[in-house]
C-alpha positions in Angstrom: 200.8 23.8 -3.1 200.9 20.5 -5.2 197.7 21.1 -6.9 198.6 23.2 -10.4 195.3 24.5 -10.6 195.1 25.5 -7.4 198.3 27.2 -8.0 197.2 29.2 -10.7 194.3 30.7 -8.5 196.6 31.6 -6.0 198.9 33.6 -8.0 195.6 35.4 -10.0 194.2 36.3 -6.7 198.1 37.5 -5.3 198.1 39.3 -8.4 194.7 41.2 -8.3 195.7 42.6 -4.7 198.9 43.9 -5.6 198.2 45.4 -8.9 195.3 48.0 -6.7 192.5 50.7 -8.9 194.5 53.2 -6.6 198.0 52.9 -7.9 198.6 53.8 -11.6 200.3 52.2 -14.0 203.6 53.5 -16.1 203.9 52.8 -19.6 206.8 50.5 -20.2 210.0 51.9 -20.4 208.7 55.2 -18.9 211.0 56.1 -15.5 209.2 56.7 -11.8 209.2 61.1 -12.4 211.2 62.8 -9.6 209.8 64.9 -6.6 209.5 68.8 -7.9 211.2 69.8 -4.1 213.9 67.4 -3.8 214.6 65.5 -7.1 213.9 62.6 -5.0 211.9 58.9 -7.4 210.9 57.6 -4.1 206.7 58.6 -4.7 204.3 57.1 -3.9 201.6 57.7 -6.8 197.7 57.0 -6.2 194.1 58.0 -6.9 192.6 59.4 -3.9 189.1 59.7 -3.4 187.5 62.3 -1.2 185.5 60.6 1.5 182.6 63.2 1.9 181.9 63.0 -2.0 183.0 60.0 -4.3 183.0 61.8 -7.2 185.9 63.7 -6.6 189.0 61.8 -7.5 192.6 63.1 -8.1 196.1 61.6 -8.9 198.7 62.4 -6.1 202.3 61.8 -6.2 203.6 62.1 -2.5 207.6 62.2 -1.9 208.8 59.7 0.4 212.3 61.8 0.8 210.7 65.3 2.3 207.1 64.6 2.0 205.5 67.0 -0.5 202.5 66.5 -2.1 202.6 67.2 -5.8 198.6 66.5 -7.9 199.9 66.3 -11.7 196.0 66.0 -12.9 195.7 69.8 -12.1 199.0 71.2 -13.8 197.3 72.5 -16.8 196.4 76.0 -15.8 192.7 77.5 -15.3 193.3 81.0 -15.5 195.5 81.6 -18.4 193.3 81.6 -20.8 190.6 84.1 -19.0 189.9 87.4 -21.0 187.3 89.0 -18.1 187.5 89.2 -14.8 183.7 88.0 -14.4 185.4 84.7 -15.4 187.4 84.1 -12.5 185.9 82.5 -9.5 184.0 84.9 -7.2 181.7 84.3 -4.0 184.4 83.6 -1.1 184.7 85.5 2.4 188.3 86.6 1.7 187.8 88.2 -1.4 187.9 92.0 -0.4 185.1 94.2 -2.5 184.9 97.9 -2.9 182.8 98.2 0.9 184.4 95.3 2.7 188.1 94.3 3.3 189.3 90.8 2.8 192.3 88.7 4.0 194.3 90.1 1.4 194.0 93.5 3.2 194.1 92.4 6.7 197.6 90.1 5.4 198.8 94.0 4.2 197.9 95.8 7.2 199.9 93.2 9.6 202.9 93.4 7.5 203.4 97.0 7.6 202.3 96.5 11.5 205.5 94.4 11.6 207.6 97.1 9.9 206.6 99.8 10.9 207.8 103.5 9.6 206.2 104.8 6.1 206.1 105.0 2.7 205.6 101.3 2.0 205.0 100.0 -1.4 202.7 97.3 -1.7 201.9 94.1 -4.1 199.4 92.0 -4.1 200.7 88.8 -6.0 197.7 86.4 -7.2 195.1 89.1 -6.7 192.2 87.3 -8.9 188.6 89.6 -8.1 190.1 91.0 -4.9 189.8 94.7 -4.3 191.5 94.9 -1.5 194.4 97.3 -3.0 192.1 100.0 -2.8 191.5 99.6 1.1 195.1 99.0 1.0 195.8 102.3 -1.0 194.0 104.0 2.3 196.4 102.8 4.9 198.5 106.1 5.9 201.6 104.4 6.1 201.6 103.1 2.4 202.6 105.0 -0.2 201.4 102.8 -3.5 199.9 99.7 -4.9 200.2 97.4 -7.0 198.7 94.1 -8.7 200.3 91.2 -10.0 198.6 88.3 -11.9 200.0 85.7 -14.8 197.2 87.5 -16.9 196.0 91.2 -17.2 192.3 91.4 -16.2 191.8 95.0 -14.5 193.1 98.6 -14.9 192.5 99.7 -11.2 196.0 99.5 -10.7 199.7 99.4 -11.4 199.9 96.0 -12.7 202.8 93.5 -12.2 203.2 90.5 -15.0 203.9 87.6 -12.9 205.0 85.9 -15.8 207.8 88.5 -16.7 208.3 90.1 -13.2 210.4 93.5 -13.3 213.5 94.2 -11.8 211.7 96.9 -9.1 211.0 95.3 -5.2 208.5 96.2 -2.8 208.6 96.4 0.7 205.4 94.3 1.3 204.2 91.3 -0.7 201.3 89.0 -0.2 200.2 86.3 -2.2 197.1 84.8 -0.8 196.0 81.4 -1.9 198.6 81.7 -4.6 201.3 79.4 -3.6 199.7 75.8 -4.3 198.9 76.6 -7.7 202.9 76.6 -8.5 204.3 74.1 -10.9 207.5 74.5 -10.5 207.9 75.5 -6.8 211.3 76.6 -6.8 211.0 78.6 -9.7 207.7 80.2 -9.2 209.5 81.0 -5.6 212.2 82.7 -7.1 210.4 85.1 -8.9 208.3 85.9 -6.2 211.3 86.2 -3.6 212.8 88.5 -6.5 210.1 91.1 -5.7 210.1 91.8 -1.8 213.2 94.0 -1.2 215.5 92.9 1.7 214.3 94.3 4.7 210.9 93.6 3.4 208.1 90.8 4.3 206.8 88.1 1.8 203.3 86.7 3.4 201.5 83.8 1.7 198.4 82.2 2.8 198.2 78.4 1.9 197.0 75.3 4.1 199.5 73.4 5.2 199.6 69.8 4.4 200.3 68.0 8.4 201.3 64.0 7.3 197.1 63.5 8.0 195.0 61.2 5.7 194.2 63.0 2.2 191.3 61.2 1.8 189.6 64.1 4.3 191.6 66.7 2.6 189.4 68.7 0.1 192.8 71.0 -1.0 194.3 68.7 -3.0 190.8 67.9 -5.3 190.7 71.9 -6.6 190.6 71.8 -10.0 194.3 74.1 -10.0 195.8 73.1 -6.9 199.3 71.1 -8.0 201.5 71.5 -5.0 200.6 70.8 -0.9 203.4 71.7 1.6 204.5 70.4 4.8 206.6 73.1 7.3 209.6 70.9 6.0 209.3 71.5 2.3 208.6 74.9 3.0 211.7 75.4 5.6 213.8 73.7 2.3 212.5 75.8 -0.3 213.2 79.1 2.1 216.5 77.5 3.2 217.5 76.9 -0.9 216.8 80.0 -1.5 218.6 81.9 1.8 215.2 83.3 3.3 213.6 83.1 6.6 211.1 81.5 7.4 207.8 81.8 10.0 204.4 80.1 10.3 201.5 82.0 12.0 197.8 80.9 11.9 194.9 83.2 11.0 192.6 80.7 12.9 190.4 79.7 9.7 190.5 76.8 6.7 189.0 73.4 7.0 190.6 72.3 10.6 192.6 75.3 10.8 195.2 74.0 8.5 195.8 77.6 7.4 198.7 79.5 7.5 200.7 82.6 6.5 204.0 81.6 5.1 206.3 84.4 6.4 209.7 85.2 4.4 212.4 88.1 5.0 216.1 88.2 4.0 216.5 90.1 6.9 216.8 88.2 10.7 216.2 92.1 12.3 212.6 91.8 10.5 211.8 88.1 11.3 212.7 89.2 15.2 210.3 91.7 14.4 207.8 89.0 13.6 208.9 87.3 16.7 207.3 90.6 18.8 204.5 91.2 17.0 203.2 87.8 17.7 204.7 88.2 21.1 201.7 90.6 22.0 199.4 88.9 19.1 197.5 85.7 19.4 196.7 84.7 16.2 196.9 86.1 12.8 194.2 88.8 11.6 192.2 88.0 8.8 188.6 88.4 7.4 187.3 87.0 10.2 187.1 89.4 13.2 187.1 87.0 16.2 188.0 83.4 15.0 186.1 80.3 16.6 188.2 78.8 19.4 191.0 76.4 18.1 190.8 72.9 17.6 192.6 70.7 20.1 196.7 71.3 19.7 197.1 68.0 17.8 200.7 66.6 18.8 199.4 67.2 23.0 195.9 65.9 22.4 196.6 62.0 22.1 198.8 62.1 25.2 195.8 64.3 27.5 193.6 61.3 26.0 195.5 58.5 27.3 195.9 60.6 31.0 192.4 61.0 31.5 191.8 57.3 30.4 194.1 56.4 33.1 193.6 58.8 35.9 189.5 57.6 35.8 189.0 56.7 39.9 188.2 53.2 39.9 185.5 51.8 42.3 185.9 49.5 45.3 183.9 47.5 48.3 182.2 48.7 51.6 183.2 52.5 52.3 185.2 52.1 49.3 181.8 50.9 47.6 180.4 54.6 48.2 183.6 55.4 47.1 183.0 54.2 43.6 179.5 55.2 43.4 180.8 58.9 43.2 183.7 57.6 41.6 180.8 56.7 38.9 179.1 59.6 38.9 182.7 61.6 38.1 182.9 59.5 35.4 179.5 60.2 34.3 179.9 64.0 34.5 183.4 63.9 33.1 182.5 61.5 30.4 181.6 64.9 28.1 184.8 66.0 28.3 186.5 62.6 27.3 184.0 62.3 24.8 184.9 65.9 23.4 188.5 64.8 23.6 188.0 61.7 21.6 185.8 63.6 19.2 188.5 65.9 18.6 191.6 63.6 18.1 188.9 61.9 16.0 188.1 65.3 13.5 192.1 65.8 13.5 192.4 62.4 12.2 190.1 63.1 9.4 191.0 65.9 8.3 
């Protein structure tokens, strides 16, 4: 490229593609932060705009080393400076009131399932407006209740300072929707492994981030949520800390991303896990019959491509007729394909 002028366009134009809206700069001098789960600089840091409204935009930082998904915009916190409990958000399906149980219950109740005997003593971590400690006060085979919260809104129970937790365990914990708000993962782990006693069950309920697009992912724009876990991160975080670890699905979220995080010291309790869900399905929550699943996603490509190549193909004469009905198979299986497609397609997105 003789032409100097010419040159110089090049290079403004190379320069305007690489330096992109979606990747922030650094300040000078400032080093690339590490990842929160691994300590790891290799992140890839961008703006990501949610595709089903525009106006919601949020910095992510995803790890290249053990893929979490950390949103620094969100870290400064919502809730701790709330003085009344009318000021927390209210309105969702889970949240158990004073007539209806929500998922914090139903999370409760298959815990002490798992464990069985009596005499349990429960927490529910994160509780926010739930009520569902009363309904779980009611269970015959729990003994007490307690909630815990990093701020003191209510006097309907024994209440645990997540903040300054105490030295006392309990045999059941749950902590719905509480684990993506965590700054500092492996901290805000610890104290929460600190409170379920040995042989006792730890069950959060989070979505769980599977290597999709984010751009379809509404979890990462909430206002609070900082951290979005893989399996992976969550089997190192457990594996740091010497817990076990279990993933079951309560059939509900946006494309059944949803999971209860199950942790135990104790391998006799995760086998115990093993049998519940040996006669179980799926996960109990608010919901009394879930919708049927979504297509198993790492199968559903590969039941694509078999159709797509099994289709009969048509021929001449006899063979002719042949391929007419071959046609007509095609036209009466095309829903099915279609179907397929559609769902490989909504897994795609999100």
């Amino acid at each position: 490229m003789a032409d100097p002028e010419a040159r110089e366009r090049y290079k403004a134009a190379l320069k305007a593609r690489v330096t992109r809206e979606d990747a922030p700069q650094r300040a000078p001098g400032r080093r690339r932060p590490k990842c929160l789960i691994c300590g790891s600089r290799r992140l890839s840091e961008r703006k990501v705009v949610y595709v089903h409204n525009r106006k919601k935009r949020s910095l992510v930082w995803t790890c290249k080393s053990c893929g979490f998904v950390h949103m620094p915009g969100h870290v400064e916190s919502r809730y701790k400076a709330k003085t009344d409990i009318e000021q927390l958000p209210a309105g969702h399906s889970r949240l158990g009131d004073m007539d209806v149980p929500g998922r914090e219950f139903h999370m409760a109740k298959m815990a002490v399932d798992i464990l069985g005997g009596t005499g349990h003593e429960v927490l529910v971590y994160g509780a926010g407006r739930s009520l569902d400690n009363h309904h779980i006060g009611k269970l015959p085979e729990v003994r007490r209740v307690a909630i815990g919260d990093i701020m003191k809104l209510r006097d309907d129970a024994e209440f645990i300072d997540a903040n300054d937790p105490p030295r006392r365990r309990f045999s059941v914990v749950v902590a719905s929707e509480v684990i993506e708000h965590f700054r500092d993962p492996h901290e805000d782990f610890k104290k929460l492994f600190r409170l379920v006693k040995r042989d006792g069950l730890l069950v959060c309920g989070t979505n769980i981030y599977d290597g999709g697009p984010l751009e379809g992912d509404w979890y990462i724009h909430y206002p609070d949520h900082t951290s979005y876990y893989s399996p992976e991160v969550l089997r190192r975080i457990a594996n740091r800390a010497g817990i076990h670890i279990d993933f079951r699905a309560p059939m509900t979220g946006q494309a059944m991303r949803k999971r209860y995080v199950i942790f135990t010291r104790s391998a006799e309790v995760m086998e115990s896990v093993a049998c519940y869900f040996g006669r179980e399905v799926y996960a109990p929550s608010e919901i009394e019959q879930p919708e049927r699943p979504i297509a198993q996603r790492s199968h559903q490509p590969w039941r694509v491509a078999g159709k797509a190549e099994s289709k009969p193909r048509g021929g001449g004469g006899k063979g002719g007729k042949g391929g007419k009905s071959g046609g007509k198979g095609k036209e009466k299986g095309g829903g099915s394909d279609d179907a397929a497609a559609e769902l490989v397609t909504s897994v795609a997105e999100g």
